[in-house]
C-alpha positions as CSV (number, residue, x, y, z in Angstrom):
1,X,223.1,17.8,53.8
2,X,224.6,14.4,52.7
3,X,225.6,13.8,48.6
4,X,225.8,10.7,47.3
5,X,227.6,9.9,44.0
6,X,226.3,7.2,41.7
7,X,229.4,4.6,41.7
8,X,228.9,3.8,37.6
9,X,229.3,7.3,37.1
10,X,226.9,9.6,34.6
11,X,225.6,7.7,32.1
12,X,223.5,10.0,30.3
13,X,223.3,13.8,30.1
14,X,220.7,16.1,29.3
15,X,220.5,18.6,27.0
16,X,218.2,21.2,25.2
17,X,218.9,21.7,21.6
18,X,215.9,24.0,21.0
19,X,215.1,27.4,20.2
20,X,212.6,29.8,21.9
21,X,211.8,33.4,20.9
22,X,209.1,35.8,22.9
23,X,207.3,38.8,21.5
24,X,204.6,41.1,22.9
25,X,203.1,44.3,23.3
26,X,203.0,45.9,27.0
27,X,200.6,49.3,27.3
28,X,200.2,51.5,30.4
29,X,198.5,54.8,31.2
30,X,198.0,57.0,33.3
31,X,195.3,60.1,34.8
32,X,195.9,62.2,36.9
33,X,192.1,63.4,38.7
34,X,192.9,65.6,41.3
35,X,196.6,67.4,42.5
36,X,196.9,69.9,45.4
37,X,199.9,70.6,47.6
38,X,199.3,67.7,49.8
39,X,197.5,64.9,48.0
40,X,197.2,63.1,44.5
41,X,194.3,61.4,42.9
42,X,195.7,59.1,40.0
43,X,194.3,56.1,38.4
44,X,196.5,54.0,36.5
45,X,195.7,51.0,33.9
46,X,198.2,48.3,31.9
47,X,197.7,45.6,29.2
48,X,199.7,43.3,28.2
49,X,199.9,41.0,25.1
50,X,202.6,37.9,25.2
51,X,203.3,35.5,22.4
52,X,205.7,32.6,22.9
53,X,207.4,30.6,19.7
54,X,208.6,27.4,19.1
């Protein structure tokens, strides 16, 4: 791996002077069909709901 510096220097820097905020809702269930001593019968489900502001 080789780096090679710029031989001005940095001239400009980046920067992020904004604000970000996430809200949502996450559901999940779950059924249980069948149980016995040796084996399990489930079916499971989720939803999710995401919102993202500027």
């Amino acid at each position: 791996m080789c780096f090679y510096r710029h031989p001005q220097g940095v001239t400009s820097i980046r920067t992020n002077n904004g604000s970000m905020r996430n809200r949502g809702v996450e559901l999940e269930a779950t059924y249980r069909l069948l149980r016995s001593k040796d084996f399990n019968i489930q079916i499971g489900a989720n939803a999710a709901w995401n919102k993202i502001l500027f």
